[in-house]
C-alpha positions in Angstrom: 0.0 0.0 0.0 1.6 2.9 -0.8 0.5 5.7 1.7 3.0 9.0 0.3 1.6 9.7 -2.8 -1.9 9.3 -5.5 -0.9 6.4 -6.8 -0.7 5.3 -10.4 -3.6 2.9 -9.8 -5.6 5.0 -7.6 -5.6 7.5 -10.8 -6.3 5.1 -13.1 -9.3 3.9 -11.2 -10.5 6.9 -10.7 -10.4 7.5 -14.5 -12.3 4.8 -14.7 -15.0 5.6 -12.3 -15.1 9.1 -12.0 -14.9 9.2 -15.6 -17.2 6.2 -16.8 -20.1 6.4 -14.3 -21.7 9.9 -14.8 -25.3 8.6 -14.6 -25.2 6.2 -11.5 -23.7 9.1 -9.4 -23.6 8.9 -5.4 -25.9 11.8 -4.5 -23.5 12.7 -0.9 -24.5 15.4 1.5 -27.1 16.9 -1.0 -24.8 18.2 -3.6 -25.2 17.3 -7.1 -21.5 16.0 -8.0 -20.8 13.3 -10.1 -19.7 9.8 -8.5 -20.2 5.8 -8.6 -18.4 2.8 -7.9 -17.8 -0.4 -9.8 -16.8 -3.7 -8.9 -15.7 -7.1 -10.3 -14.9 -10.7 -9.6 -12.8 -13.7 -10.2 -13.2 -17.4 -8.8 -11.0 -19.8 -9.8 -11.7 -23.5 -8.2 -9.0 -26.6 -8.3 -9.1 -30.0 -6.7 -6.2 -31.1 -4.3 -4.4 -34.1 -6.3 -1.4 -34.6 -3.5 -0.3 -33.2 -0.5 3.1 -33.1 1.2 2.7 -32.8 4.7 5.8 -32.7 5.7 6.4 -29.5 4.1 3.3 -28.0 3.8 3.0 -28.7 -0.5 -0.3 -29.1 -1.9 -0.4 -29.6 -5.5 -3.8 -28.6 -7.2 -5.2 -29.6 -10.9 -6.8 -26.1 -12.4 -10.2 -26.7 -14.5 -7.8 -26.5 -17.4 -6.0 -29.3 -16.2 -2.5 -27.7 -15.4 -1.4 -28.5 -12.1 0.1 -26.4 -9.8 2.2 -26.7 -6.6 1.9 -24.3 -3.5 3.6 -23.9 -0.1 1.2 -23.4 2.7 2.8 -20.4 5.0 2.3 -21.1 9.0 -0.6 -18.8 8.5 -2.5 -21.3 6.8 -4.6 -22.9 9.8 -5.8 -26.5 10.2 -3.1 -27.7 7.1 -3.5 -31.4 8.3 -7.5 -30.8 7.5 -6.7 -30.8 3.6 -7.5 -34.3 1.9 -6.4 -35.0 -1.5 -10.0 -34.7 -3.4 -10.8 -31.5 -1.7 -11.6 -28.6 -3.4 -9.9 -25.0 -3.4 -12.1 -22.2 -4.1 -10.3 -18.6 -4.1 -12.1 -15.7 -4.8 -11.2 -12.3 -5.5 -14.0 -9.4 -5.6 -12.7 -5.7 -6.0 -14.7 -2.3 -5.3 -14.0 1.0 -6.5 -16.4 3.9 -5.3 -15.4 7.7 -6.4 -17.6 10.5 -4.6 -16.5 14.2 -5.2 -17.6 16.1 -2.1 -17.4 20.1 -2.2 -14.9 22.2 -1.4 -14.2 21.7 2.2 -15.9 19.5 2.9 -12.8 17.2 3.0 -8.7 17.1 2.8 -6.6 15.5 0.9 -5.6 12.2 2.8 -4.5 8.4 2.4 -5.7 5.8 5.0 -6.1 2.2 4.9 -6.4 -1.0 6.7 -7.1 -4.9 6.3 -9.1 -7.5 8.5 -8.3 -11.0 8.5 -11.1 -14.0 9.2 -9.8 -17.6 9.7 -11.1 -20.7 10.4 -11.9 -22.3 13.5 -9.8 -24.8 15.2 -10.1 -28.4 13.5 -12.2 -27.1 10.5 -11.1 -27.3 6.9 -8.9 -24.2 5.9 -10.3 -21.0 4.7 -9.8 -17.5 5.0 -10.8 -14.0 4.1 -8.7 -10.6 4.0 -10.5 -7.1 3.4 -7.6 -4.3 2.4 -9.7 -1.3 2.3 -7.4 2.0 1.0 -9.0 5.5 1.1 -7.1 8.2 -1.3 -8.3 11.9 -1.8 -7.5 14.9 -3.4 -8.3 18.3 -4.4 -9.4 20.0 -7.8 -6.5 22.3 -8.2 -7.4 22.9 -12.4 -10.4 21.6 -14.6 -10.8 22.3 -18.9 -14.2 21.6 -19.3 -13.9 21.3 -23.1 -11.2 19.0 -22.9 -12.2 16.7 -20.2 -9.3 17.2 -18.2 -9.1 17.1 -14.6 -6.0 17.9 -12.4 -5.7 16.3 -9.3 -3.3 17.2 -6.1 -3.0 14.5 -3.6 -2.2 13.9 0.1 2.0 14.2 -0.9 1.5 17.6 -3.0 1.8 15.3 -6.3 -0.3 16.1 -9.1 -2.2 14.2 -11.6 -4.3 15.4 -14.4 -7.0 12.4 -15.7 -8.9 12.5 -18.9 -12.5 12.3 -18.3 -14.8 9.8 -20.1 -18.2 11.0 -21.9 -20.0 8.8 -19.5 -19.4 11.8 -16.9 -22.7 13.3 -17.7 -22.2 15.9 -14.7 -18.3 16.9 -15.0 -19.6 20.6 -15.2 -20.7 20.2 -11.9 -17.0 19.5 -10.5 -15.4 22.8 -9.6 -11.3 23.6 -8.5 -11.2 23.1 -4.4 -13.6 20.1 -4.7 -12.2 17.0 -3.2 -12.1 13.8 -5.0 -12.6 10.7 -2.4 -11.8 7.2 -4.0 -12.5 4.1 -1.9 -10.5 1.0 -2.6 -11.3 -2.3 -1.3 -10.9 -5.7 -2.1 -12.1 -9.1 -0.9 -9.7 -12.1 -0.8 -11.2 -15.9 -0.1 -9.7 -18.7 -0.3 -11.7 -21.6 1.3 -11.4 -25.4 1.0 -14.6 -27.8 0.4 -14.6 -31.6 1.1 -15.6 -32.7 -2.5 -19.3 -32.8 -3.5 -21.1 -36.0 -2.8 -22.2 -37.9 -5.6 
């Protein structure tokens, strides 16, 4: 997480939100400013085909077929709970929510945090981690007919983002305006006993 500056991906997702999601804006505090989020996901599932227990090496056959061998950290809980036959189920969903809030109604500012859920003692292995990263920064210049907006974040570094035509109410960002973009994703990976047949 990088916590001095408006990162490169931070930017681009707010080019992609800010910019691409005019219509389903986030109506905050009253004001009419533009705003949305979007979010995707990926689950990929594989089947346990051997298991080293001695040290901790799982190999697991993809839906394509390949296999694939992985070292389970000390983090991993309950490791003598995997079977060969099990299934591994990791999922991956990611949010990105952009609100611009009025001039001072906000500073620019990076926080962030994760939470971490295991499973309990004797149960297969699963787990879940939340990273949640909040970036914001002001409107320091705006070209309405060219769709440019600059941005100035928490580490005085400036960006300047092209904005999309699905920002149907860009004219209703203004310089001193702050941009707020919400990061989070949602990592799973949980082990099933294999599906009776």
């Amino acid at each position: 997480m990088r916590k001095n500056s408006l990162s490169s991906s931070v930017a681009a997702a707010a080019a992609a939100v800010l910019l691409g999601l005019g219509t389903s804006a986030v109506q905050a505090g009253g004001h009419d400013k533009p705003g949305g989020s979007m979010s995707t996901t990926a689950t990929r599932t594989a089947t346990v085909t051997k298991i080293d227990a001695k040290d901790r090496w799982i190999t697991l056959k993809l839906a394509d077929g390949t296999l694939v061998d992985l070292q389970a950290g000390p983090a991993v809980k309950n490791f003598a709970q995997i079977n060969v036959g099990d299934e591994v189920v990791a999922s991956q969903e990611g949010t990105v929510t952009i609100e611009v809030l009025p001039a001072g109604q906000a500073a620019p500012n990076v926080t962030g945090g994760s939470s971490i859920v295991g499973a309990p003692e004797g149960a297969k292995p699963m787990g879940i981690v939340v990273d949640t990263t909040v970036v914001s920064g002001t409107v320091t210049d705006i070209d309405y007919d060219q769709r440019l907006v600059t941005l100035l974040g928490p580490a005085g570094n400036s960006r300047t983002l092209q904005v999309g035509p699905g920002a149907t109410k860009f004219g209703a960002v203004k310089k001193g305006d702050v941009v707020v973009v919400t990061l989070k994703t949602a990592t799973s990976i949980e082990v099933k006993a294999p599906a009776k047949k």
